[in-house]
N, C-alpha and C positions, 0 to 999 in steps of 0.2 A: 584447740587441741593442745596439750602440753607435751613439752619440749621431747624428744627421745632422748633417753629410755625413759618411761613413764609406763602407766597404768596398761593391762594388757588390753583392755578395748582401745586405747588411743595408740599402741604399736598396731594392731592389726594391719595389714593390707585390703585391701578391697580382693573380695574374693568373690568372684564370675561362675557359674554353673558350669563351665567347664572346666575348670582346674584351676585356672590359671590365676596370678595376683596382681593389679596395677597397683606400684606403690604411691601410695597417697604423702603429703608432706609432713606427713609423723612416723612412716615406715623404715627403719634400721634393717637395712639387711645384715644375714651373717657373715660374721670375718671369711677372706676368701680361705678355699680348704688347703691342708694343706700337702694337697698333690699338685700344688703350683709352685713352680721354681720363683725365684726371687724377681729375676728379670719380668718371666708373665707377669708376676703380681705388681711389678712398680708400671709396665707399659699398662696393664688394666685403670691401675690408680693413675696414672698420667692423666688418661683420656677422661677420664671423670674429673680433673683440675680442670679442664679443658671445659670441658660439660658446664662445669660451675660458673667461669669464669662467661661463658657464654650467654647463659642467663641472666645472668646481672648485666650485659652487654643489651640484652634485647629489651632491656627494660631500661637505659638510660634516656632522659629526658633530649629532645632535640636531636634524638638519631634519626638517618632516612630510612625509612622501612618500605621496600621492594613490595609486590604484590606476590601474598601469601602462595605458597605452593603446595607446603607439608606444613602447614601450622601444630601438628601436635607433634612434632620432631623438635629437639631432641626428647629421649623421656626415656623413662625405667621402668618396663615390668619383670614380675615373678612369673616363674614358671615352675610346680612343684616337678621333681624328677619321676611322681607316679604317672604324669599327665600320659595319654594315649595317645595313637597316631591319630591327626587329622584335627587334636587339642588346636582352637584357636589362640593364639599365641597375643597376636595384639591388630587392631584396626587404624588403620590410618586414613586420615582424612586428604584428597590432597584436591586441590582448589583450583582452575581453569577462570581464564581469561572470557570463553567463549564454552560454548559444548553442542561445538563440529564435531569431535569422538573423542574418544575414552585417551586417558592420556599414557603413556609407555612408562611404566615403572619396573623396574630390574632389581635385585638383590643381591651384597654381594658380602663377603663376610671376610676380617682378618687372617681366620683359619680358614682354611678352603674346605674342611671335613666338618661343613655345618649340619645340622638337622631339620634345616626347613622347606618347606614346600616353595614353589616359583611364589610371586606374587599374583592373587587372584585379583580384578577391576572388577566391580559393580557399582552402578548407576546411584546417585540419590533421590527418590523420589519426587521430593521438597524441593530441590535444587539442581536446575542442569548442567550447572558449570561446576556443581561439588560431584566426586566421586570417593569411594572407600576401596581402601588396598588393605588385605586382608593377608596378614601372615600364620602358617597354620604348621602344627609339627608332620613333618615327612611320615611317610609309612613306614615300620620297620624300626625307626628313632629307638634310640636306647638313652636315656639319660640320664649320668652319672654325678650326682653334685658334689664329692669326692675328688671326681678325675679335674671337671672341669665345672665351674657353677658360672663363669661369665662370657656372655656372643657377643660379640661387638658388629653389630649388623647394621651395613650401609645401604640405604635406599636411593635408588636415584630416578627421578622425576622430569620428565619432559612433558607438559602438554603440544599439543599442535600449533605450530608458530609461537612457541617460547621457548625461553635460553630453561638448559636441564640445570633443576636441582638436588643438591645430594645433602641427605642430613645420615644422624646415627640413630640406632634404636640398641638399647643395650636389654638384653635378658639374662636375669638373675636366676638361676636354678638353685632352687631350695631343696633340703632332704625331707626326702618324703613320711604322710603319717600313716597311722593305722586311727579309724575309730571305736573305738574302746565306750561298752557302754556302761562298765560298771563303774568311770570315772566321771560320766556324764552327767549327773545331779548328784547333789548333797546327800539326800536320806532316800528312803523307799517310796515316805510319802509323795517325795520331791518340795522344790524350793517354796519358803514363804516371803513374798515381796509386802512392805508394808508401806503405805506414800498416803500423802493428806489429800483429802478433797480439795485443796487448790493449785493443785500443781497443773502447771500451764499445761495448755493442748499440746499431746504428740512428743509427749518427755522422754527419753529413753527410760525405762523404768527398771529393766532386767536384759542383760544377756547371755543368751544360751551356752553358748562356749565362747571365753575370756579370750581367747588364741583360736581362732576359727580355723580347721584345717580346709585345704584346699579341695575345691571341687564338691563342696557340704550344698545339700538342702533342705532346708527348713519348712515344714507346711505346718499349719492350725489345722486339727483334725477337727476338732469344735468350733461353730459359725455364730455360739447364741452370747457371744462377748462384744462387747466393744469396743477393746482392745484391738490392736495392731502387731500382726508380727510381719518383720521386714524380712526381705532374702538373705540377707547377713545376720540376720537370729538376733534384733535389738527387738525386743516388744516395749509399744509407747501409748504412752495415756491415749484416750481416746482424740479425737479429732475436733471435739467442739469441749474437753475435758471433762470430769468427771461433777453430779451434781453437789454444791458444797449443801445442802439443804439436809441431806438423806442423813440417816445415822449411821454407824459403819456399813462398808458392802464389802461383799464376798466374792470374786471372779474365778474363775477355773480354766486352764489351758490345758489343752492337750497336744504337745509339740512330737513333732516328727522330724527325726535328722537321720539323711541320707549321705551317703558317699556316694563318688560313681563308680565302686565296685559292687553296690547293690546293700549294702550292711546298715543296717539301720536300729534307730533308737528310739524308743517312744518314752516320755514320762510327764508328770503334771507340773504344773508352774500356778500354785497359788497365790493373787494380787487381792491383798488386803487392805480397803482402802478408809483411812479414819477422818473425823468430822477435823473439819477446819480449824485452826488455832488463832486466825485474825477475828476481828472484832468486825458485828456485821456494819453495815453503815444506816445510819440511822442520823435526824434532825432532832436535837434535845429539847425543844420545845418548837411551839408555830413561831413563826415569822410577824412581826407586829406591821399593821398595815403605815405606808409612806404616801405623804404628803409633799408636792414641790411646787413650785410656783412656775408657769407657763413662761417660756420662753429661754427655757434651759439650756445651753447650747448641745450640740452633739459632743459625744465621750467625756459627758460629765458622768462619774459617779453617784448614783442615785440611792443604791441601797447595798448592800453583801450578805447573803445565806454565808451558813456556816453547817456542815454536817462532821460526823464524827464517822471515825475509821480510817482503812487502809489505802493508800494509791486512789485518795477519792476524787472524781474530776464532775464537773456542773452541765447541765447541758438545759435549754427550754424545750422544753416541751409543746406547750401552747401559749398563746396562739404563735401559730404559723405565719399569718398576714393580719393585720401591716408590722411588717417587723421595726416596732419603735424600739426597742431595748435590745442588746447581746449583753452575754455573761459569761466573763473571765474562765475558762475550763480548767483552772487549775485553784485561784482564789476566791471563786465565785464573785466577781464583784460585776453587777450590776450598772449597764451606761445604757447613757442613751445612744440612739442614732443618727437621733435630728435633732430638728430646734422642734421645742414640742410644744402643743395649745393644749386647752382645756381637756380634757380626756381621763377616764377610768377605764383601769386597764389590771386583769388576772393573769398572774401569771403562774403558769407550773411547772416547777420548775422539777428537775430527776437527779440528787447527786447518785452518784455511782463508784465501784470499784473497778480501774482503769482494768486488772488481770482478770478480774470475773464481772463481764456487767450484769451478770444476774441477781449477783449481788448488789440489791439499790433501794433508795427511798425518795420519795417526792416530798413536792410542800406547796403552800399556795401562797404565792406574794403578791397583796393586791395596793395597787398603785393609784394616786387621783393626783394629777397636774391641776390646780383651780388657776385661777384667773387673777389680772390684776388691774389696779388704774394705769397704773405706769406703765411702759414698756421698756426695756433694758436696750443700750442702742446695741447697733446692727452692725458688726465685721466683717472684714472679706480681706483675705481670708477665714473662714471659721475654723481651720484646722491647718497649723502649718509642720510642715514636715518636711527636713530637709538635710541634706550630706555636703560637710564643708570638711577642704584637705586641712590636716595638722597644721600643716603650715600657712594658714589662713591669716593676716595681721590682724593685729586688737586693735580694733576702731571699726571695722568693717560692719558694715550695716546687711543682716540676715533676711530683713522683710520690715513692709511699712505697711502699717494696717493703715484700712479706709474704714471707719467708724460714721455711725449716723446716727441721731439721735433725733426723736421724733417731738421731744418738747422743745421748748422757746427759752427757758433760763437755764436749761443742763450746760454745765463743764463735763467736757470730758477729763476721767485723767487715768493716767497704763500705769500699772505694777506690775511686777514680774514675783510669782510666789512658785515654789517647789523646794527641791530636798536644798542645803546648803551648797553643794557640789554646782547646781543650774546656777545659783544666781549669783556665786564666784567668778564663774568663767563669762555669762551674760548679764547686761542689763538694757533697761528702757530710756531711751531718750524723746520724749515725746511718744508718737505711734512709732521708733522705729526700735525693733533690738536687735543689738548691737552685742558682736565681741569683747568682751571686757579684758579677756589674759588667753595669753598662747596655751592653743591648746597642741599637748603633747601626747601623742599616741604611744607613745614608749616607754611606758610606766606601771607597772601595777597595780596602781591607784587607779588608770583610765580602764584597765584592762578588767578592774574589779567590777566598772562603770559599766562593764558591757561596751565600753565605745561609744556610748547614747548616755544625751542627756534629756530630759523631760524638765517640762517647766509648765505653767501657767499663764497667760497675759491676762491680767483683770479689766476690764475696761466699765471705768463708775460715771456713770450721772447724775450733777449733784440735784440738790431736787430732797424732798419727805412723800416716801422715803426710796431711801438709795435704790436704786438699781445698776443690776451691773452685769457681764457677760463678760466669758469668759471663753479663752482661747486656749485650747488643747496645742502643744508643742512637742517637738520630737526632732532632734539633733544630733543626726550619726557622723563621728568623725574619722574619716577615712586615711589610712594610712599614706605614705610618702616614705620612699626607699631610700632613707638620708646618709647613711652610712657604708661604709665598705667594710669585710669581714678583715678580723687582723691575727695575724699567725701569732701562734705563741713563744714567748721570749727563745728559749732553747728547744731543738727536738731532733736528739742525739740518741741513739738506745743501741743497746748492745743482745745479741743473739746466737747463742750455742750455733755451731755446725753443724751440731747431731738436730737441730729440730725440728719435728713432724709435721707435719703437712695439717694445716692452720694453728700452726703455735701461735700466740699472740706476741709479734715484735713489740709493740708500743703504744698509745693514742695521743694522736697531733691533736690539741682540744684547742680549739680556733674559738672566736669570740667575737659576737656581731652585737652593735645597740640596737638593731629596728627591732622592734617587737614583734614576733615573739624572740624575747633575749636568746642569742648561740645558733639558731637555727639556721644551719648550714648543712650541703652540701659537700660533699667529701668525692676528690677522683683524682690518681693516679696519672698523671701527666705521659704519653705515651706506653701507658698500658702494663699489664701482665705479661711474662713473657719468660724466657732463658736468659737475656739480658738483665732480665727485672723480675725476679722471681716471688713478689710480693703483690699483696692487694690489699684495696682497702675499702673497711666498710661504710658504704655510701651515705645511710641513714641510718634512723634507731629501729632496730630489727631487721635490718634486710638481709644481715650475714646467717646462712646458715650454721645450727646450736654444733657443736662438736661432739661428736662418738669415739666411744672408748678405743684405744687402738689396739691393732690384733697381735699377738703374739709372736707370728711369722712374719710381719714385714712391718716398714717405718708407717707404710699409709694405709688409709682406709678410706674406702668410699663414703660418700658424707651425701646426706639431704638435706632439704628447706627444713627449716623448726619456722614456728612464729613467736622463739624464744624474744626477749627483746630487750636488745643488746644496744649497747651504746655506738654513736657513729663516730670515724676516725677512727679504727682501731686498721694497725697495720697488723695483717698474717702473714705469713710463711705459704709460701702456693707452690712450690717448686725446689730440686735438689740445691742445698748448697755449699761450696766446694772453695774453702779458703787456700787449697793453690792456686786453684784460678781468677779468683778477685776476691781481696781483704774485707773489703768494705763497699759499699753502695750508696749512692749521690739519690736519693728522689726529689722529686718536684710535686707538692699534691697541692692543688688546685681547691681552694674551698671558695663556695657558689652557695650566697644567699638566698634561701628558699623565697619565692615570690611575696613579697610584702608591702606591693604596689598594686593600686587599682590598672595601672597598665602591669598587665604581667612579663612586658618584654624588659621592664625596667631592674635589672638583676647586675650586680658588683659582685665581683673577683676578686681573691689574692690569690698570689703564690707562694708556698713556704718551701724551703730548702730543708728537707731531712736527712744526717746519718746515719746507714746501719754499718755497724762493724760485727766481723763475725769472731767469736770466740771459739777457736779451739780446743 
């Protein structure tokens, strides 16, 4: 979803059949109105710093978490101001220990002249230790988004033999709409949607109204589509998608939108769907038949198909049993599974396109293992594979092959062959290999490597003519937490008095060598608070995106984005007031994200930051 304000499908709220909106983490509500005095409007935006700050609390790593009571507390719904009496307002889940009986949940609100009903308990079917607390608008309710658009509404929660818990629920009252059905489609015809035959299953393809008003229903009056229209008026490719074979197709909707005042609209929605613009997959010519000689070790390379097209991936087809061969699903490359004897062997193989597998071609690779006088000697292990820490020393001996050789005059003798990368960092001494150079996990070079190295072990017997066998290897080198994160040289910044609530003070860019290079952890040393009217952003993206500020007052209530933001940024969270302190001492705390196969293995710094406030 892109950041707010954005596209009007990605502000929508989630809209409910009965009026109401739960705002999702792309939803902007509007500036508060302005029949709020200054003060209402800074204690609303107060408890929403609060809100924010809490969030990011419950999701800190290493915190103790109590046994859930109101788990979907705190949160923000819409409520439009048309909603009716008895409009379900919002559902809460709250969670028992046991379910001896229903647990005692009360309501209780900052204004005491709120509009909601007691809280109603029912049972969860699924589960007898969950129950739902149901908050509903009172009878008579008049709701003014003008007078007032925000409840600060306290829940409090006792199960039977538990300590009570109280969280908030805040509701947003929106100004209400009318549906209007001469603004409801484009032309008379109505809309024409035009999308390629390969567009994934279940794509959003059209929406009905960009700005969904509240309490809308949406029905398909026509059944002979196979198309999807959702409750919230997204129609989406079909469900297994559309065939890319056909030549254009034609669809037809007949859509139906409701209010709950009863007013409604009907119009078509033509989906025009045209032939494919990828190239089909296909095999440019057969596959020429392979010959190898018996006694091949396992995951040796034997042959590689090659087809053409898009997103193509390899799969066998036949035979089924005995599986002597797999094949690479991405490069088609063809190994064996075993040590293999004499045998002819068909294979048929299907590449494919991974988004459409009906999109596809076969091939037939026929294979004969023949025989020989000699035999190539015999390893053990035949496949090594294995995980050494960075800090491993070079000399260090990986594995000692046992080798057998079934003639009378064979030498044995080990090579080590692969890409130049393997036989840098290893070699052969005899049957053993061996570490040649420190391997370092904390480089780009290694990290190019995947972390893994592969190699070869050749093992020849001399003899007319040569034979030899060969050892699949595979070498993953696991990190080691060798560094401490280190603050940076100065981190002094300066900050208007007048500034809004998440201005951005600064960013403390700290700096760690384990690999992945910087990756830290960012946190506030005793907290958010009136004393410390700042916070900081934890990681990249976790701070929520900023909205525009309203006109009437310094703050605004703010949501999650999944904008993605850099970490260490210091904001403004709180009033700040240069009679009563100049400037501010922090302590932020930077915490190397885990880069240790023990995860408890985790270094700190501490950096000393000033802010000074400017006048």
């Amino acid at each position: 979803m892109e950041p707010c304000p954005g596209p009007p499908l990605a502000r929508a709220a989630t809209t409910g059949g009965d009026g109401r909106h739960d705002a999702g983490p792309g939803w902007c509500p509007a500036p508060l109105a302005t029949g709020c005095s200054l003060s209402q409007t800074q204690r609303a935006m107060g408890m929403h710093g609060h809100l924010t700050f809490l969030l990011l609390s419950l999701y800190a790593p290493g915190t103790f978490v109590r046994t859930t009571v109101l788990p979907d507390l705190p949160r923000v719904v819409a409520l439009s101001e048309d909603a009716v009496s008895g409009t379900r307002v919002a559902e809460v889940t709250v969670s028992c220990s046991n379910s001896s009986s229903s647990p005692n949940v009360t309501l209780d609100s900052i204004k005491p002249d709120h509009p909601f009903n007691s809280i109603a308990i029912s049972s969860d079917p699924t589960d007898a230790t969950r129950f739902q607390a149901e908050v509903t608008l009172r009878a008579g309710a008049e709701l003014n988004a003008h007078r007032v658009n925000l409840y600060t509404l306290i829940l409090r929660a006792a199960c039977p033999g538990e300590d009570e818990v109280e969280e908030q629920l805040f509701v947003w009252v929106t100004a209400g709409h009318v549906l209007r059905c001469d603004t409801l489609f484009a032309s008379a015809e109505g809309d024409l949607v035009q999308v390629l035959a390969d567009v994934a299953p279940r794509t959003p393809l059209y929406v009905v109204l960009p700005q969904p008003l509240g309490g809308l229903k949406f029905r398909l009056q026509n059944n002979n589509t196979p198309l999807t229209l959702t409750p919230r008026g997204l129609v989406l490719a079909p469900d297994n998608g559309f065939d890319p074979s056909k030549d254009i197709q034609m669809f037809r909707l007949e859509i139906e939108v409701m209010d709950h005042y009863g007013h409604n609209c009907s119009r078509a929605v033509r989906v025009e769907v045209l032939p494919s613009r990828h190239p089909r997959v296909t095999f440019p010519e057969p596959h020429p038949a392979v010959t190898v000689t018996e006694g091949i070790g396992p995951w040796e390379v034997v042959t590689q198909v090659r087809a053409r097209g898009d997103n193509v991936r390899y799969a066998i087809l036949a035979p089924v049993a005995p599986t002597l061969f797999t094949i690479d699903e991405e490069t088609g490359e063809i190994r064996s599974t075993r040590r293999l004897e004499m045998i002819r062997v068909h294979l048929l193989i299907q590449a494919y396109n991974k988004l459409h597998p009906d999109d596809h071609a076969n091939v037939t690779v026929n294979i004969t293992v023949q025989g020989t006088d000699r035999q190539a000697p015999r390893c053990t292990p035949a496949i090594f594979v294995s995980q050494v820490s960075e800090t491993v020393s070079p000399g260090t001996t990986l594995v000692t092959l046992t080798c057998t050789d079934t003639s009378t005059d064979g030498c044995l003798h080990y090579a080590l062959e692969g890409p130049p990368s393997s036989r840098s960092h290893f070699c052969m001494e005899g049957p053993q290999l061996k570490v040649n150079t420190t391997l370092d996990y904390d480089s780009e070079a290694m990290a190019a490597l995947g972390f893994q190295f592969t190699a070869t072990i050749v093992v020849t017997v001399g003899g007319q003519p040569l034979q030899s066998t060969r050892v699949p290897v595979l070498v993953t080198v696991t990190p080691v937490n060798e560094f401490r994160p280190v603050c940076p040289a100065s981190a002094t910044f300066t900050v208007p008095e007048t500034a809004a609530f998440d201005s951005v003070v600064g960013r403390v860019a700290g700096t760690d060598r384990d690999y992945p290079l910087d990756s830290l952890e960012y946190s506030l040393e005793g907290g958010s608070g009136p004393a410390q009217p700042f916070s900081i952003d934890r990681r990249t993206g976790e701070h929520p995106a900023p909205s525009p500020a309203p006109a009437t007052a310094p703050w605004h209530l703010r949501v999650a984005s999944s904008s993605r933001l850099p970490a260490g940024v210091i904001r403004v969270v709180g009033p700040l007031d240069s009679q009563q302190q100049k400037s501010y001492r922090l302590v932020v705390r930077l915490t190397d994200i885990p880069n240790d196969l023990d995860l408890r293995n985790r270094q700190s710094s501490l950096c000393n930051v000033s802010v000074r406030l400017q006048v």
